[in-house]
N, C-alpha and C positions, 0 to 999 in steps of 0.2 A: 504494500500500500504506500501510496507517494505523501508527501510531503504535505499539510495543508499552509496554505496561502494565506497569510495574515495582510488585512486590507489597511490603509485608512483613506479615509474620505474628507474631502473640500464640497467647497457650494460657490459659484462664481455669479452675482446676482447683478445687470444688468439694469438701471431703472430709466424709463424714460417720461418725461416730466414738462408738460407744456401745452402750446395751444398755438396754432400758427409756427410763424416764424420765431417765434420765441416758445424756445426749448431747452431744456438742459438732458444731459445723456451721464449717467455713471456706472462706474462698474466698483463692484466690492467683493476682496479676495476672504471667505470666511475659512482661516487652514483646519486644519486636522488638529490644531493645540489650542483649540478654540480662541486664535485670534484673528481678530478683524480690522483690514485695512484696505484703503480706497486707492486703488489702484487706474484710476482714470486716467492720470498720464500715461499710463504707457502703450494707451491705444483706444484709439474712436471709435473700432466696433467687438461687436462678438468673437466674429473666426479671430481677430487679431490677438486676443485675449485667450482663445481656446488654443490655439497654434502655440502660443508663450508657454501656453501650462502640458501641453502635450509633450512638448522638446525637454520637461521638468517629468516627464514620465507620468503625468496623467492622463487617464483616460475618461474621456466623455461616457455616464453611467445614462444619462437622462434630463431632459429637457421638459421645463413647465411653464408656462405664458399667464397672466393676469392682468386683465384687462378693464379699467373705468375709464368710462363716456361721461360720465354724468355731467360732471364741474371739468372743463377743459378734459385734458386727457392722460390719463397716466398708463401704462405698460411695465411689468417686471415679469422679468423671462428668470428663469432660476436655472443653471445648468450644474448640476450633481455631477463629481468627480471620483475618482478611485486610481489610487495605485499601491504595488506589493510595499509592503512597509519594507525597509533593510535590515 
């Protein structure tokens, strides 16, 4: 019998915030040692962000979208991550 695979997991949360031409875009890196930080400089969209954390050996687990119209417009995409712990 092989070996089991010890995981941990990130959340890469993506929010978008606005109405019109007036918008704001952020992304926020939640790690595996439950810290949280705002990694919006290092890239304006999703793939650019999911590419970063791929070449860091994560892999994309799952994708989730939340969407208000109501008041202006908001969108938070959540992408769930995973890789072999060392």
């Amino acid at each position: 019998m092989g070996r089991m695979v010890a995981w941990e997991y990130a959340l890469l949360v993506r929010r978008y915030q606005g109405q019109g031409r007036n918008f704001h875009v952020s992304f926020v890196w939640y790690g595996p040692d439950g810290s949280r930080k705002d990694i919006t400089a290092y890239g304006d969209t999703a793939i650019a962000h999911l590419n970063r954390a791929g070449r860091e050996g994560w892999e994309l687990v799952s994708a989730a979208e939340d969407v208000n119209n109501v008041q202006g417009s908001t969108e938070v995409h959540r992408y769930h991550l995973k890789r072999p712990m060392a």
